[in-house]
N, C-alpha and C positions, 0 to 999 in steps of 0.2 A: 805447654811444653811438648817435646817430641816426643818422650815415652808416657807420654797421657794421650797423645792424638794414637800412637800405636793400640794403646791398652782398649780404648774404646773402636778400635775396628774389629778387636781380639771377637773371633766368634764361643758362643757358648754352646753347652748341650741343655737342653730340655730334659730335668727330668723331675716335673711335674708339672701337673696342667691342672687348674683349677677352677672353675665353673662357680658362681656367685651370683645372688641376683640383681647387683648391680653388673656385673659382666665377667671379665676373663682376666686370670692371673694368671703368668709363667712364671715359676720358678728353676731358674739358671745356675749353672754351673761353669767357669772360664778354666782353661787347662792348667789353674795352677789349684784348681778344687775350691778356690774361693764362689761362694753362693750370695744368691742376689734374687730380688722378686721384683717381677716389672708387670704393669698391666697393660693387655692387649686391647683396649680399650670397654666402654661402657655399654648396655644393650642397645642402647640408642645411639651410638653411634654406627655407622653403616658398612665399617671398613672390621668391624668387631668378628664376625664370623667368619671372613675370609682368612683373618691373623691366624682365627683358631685354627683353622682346617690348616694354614702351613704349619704352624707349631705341634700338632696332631701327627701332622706326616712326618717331620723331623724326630718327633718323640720315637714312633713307632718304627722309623726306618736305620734308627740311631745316629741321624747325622744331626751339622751343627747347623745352628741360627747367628744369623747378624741382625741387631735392633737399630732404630735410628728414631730417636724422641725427638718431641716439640715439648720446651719446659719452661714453666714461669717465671725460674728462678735464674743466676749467673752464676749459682752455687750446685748447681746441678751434677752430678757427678754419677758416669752411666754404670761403675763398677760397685752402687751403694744400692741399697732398697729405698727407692723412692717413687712407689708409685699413685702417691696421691698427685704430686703435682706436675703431670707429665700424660702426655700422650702420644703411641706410638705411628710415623707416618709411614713406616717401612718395616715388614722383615723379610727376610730373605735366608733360604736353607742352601745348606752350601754342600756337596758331593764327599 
């Protein structure tokens, strides 16, 4: 639907970052204060530390982030916490 294609472009804020030894967790917030945890990927994956360093900068700078997942499911839904089954190909901090 329209206001689900909107809701998933909605940028969030960063405010928390979590470190793991399987890899990286954001924990998000969207401007209606609704929160949500998505992971930046695993330590093996190669795109894992670049994610953190923008999310790192957005945290600290206090600006917002956009996500853009790769998911297994057709039930995937980017406004929920789901990030066992999902990997992220994109984020981008926004001014």
């Amino acid at each position: 639907s329209a206001a689900s294609d909107v809701y998933k472009r909605q940028p969030y804020k960063v405010y928390i970052i979590q470190s793991e030894n399987s890899g990286v967790l954001v924990f998000l917030k969207d401007s209606n204060g609704n929160e949500v945890v998505k992971a930046l990927g695993s330590w093996q994956d190669p795109w894992t530390k670049s994610f953190q360093a923008i999310a790192q900068q957005a945290f600290a700078t206090d600006k917002k982030v956009v996500l853009r997942f790769v998911h297994d499911t057709p039930e995937y839904k980017c406004n929920e916490t789901q990030y066992y089954n999902s990997k992220p190909y994109m984020i981008r901090i926004l001014k």
